[in-house]
N, C-alpha and C positions, 0 to 999 in steps of 0.2 A: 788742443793737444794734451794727451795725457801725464802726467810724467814721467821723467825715463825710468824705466826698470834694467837700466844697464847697471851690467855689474851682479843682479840679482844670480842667486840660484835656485835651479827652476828643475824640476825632476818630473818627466812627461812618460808616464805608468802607458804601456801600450802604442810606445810614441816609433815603432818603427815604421808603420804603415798606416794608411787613412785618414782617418780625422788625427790620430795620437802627432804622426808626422806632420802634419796640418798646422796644431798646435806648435809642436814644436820647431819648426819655420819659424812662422810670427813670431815667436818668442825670442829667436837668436838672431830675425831681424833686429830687433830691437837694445840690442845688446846683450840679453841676459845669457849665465851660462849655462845650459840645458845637460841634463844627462837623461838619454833614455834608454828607457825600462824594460823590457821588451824577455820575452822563451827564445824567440829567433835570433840567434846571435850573430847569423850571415845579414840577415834584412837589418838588424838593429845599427850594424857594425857599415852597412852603406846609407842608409840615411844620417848618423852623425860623421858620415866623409862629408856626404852629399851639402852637409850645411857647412860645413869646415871651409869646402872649396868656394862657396858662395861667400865666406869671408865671418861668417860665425863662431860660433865657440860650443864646441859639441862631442859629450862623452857618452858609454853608452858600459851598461853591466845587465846581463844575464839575470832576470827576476821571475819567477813562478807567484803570480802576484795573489796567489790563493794559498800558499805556504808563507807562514806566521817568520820562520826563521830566513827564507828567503829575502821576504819583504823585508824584515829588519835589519840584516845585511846589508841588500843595496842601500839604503836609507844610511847607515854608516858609515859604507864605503864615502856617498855624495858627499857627505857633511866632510870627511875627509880628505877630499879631492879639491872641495868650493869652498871649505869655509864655513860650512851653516848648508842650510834650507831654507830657502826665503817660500817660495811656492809651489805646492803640488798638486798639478792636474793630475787626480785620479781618473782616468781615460780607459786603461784596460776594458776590453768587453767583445765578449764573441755572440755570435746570434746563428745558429744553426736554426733552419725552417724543420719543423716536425712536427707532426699535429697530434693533437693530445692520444688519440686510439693509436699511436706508433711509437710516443714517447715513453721512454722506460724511468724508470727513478734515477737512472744514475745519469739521464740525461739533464733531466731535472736540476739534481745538485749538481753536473759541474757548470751550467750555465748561474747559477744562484753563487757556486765557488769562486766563477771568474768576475761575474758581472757586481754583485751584490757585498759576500764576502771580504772580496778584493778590496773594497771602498773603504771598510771599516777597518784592518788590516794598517794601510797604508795612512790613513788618515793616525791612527794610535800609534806609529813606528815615527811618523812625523811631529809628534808632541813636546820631544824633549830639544830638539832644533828651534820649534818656534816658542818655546818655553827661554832658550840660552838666547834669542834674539833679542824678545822682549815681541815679537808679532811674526803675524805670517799670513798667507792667501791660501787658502784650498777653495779650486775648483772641478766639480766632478760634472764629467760627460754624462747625463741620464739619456731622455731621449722622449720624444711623443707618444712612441710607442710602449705603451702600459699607463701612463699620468694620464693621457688623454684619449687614443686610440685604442685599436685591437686590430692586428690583421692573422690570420688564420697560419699556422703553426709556429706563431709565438707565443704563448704564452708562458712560458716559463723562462722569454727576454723582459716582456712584456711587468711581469711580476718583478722582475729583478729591478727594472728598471723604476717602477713605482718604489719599487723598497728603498732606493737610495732617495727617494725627494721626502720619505719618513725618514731617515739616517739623519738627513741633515735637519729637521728642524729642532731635534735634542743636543744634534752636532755644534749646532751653533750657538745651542747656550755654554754647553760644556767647555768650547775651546774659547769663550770670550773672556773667559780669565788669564788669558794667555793671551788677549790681545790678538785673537787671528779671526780670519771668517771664512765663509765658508757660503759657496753661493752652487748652485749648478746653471749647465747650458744642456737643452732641449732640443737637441738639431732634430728636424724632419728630414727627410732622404738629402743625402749629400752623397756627392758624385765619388768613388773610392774604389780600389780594387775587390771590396766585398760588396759592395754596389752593381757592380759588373757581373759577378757568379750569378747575378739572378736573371741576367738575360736582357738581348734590346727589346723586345716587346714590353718586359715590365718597367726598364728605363723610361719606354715612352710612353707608357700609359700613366705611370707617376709624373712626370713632366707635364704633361696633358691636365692632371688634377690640381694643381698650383697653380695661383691666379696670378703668378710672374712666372712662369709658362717655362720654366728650368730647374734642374737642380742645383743642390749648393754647392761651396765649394769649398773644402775643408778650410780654406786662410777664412771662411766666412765663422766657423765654428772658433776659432784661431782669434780673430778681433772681439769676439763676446766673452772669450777666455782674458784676454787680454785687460778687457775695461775694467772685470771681476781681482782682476790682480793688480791694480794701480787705487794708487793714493787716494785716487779720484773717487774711488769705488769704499773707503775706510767703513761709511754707515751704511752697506748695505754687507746684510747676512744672512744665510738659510731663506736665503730667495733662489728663485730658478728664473730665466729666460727662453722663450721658445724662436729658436732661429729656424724658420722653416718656409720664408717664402709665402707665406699667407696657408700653408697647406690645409691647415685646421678650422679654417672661416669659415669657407663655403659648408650650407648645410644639404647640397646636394648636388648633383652632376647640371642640371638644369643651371644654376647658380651660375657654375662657370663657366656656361656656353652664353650668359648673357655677359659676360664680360668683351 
């Protein structure tokens, strides 16, 4: 058993929907008190009910997590509201499908704004919290796709999402004067409402390529987040984990028809 993080404050960047809400579940299972972060103030504003009523502790503020003075704002409001910053999932991240002969530049940067930007943003608004603590946890959402993979009109998630596993290995020296770390989680397809936009065919054809024959399930993203943020986890930092079901083993389709 890990140790409790009740009582903790916990700030979940993108935490109104999918994996962000995923995380922040697990987390206000476990006692801590979450505020999430979220542009959608309707979706933000029912997911910390939704955990409230499940018997949690869950606040929620308006964040453009690619504007410097947004970010810093919420980040003061929390410390304001909990007490401190104990840990921030940096989570925010959109993935629009566009392939490179239809993507234009300004699609380019707001995925690099939301996905990449964002991480660094949040992670320096969160310094002077875990600086006044004397420690802290930051864990950031990357993904397989761009560290490891490529699937056709990402690249410019794909990129973002590689930029952030460079972020952090400077991250982690820099914020160890401060006593904090800094690890990322690598989900492969996990089951979500932007999971769904793509369609059952590609549901099932991704399920079909995992040699545990399903998708994930955000509380799955949520317990790797989890272990990154406990006691237990103190000497590990600027590491990443790939929670994905084996998706990345096999090195070809044959592979997983002999399973």
């Amino acid at each position: 058993m890990l140790t409790s993080i009740a009582g903790k404050s916990v700030i979940v960047t993108g935490g109104s929907k999918g994996i962000g809400k995923g995380i922040a579940k697990v987390f206000a299972a476990q006692g801590a008190r979450v505020m999430i972060a979220a542009r959608g103030a309707e979706a933000a504003e029912m997911a910390a009910t939704e955990i409230r009523e499940a018997g949690g502790t869950a606040e929620w503020l308006p964040c453009d997590v690619a504007d410097w003075d947004s970010v810093k704002a919420m980040v003061e409001r929390t410390a304001e509201l909990f007490g401190g910053v104990d840990i921030l999932c940096a989570n925010a991240g959109i993935f629009p499908q566009v392939k490179m002969l239809d993507m234009s530049p300004e699609d380019w940067d707001g995925v690099m704004a939301t996905n990449l930007k964002s991480t660094f943003l949040c992670v320096k608004a969160c310094i002077p919290a875990f600086e006044k603590a004397g420690k802290g946890r930051v864990i950031v959402t990357s993904s397989i796709t761009g560290p490891v993979t490529g699937f056709p009109g990402w690249a410019h998630y794909g990129a973002s999402k590689a930029g952030q596993l460079g972020f952090l290995k400077t991250a982690a020296m820099e914020l160890s004067r401060y006593n904090t770390t800094i690890n990322a989680v690598m989900p492969g397809n996990i089951y979500t409402e932007g999971l769904q936009d793509l369609g059952e065919d590609y549901l099932k054809t991704m399920a079909a390529s995992i040699p545990l024959k399903r998708l994930g399930a955000v509380e799955d993203i949520g317990n790797a987040a989890l272990f990154f943020a406990s006691d237990e986890a103190a000497y590990v930092t600027g590491q990443q984990i790939v929670v994905d079901g084996g998706q990345i083993l096999p090195e070809s389709l044959e592979a997983i028809e002999e399973i």
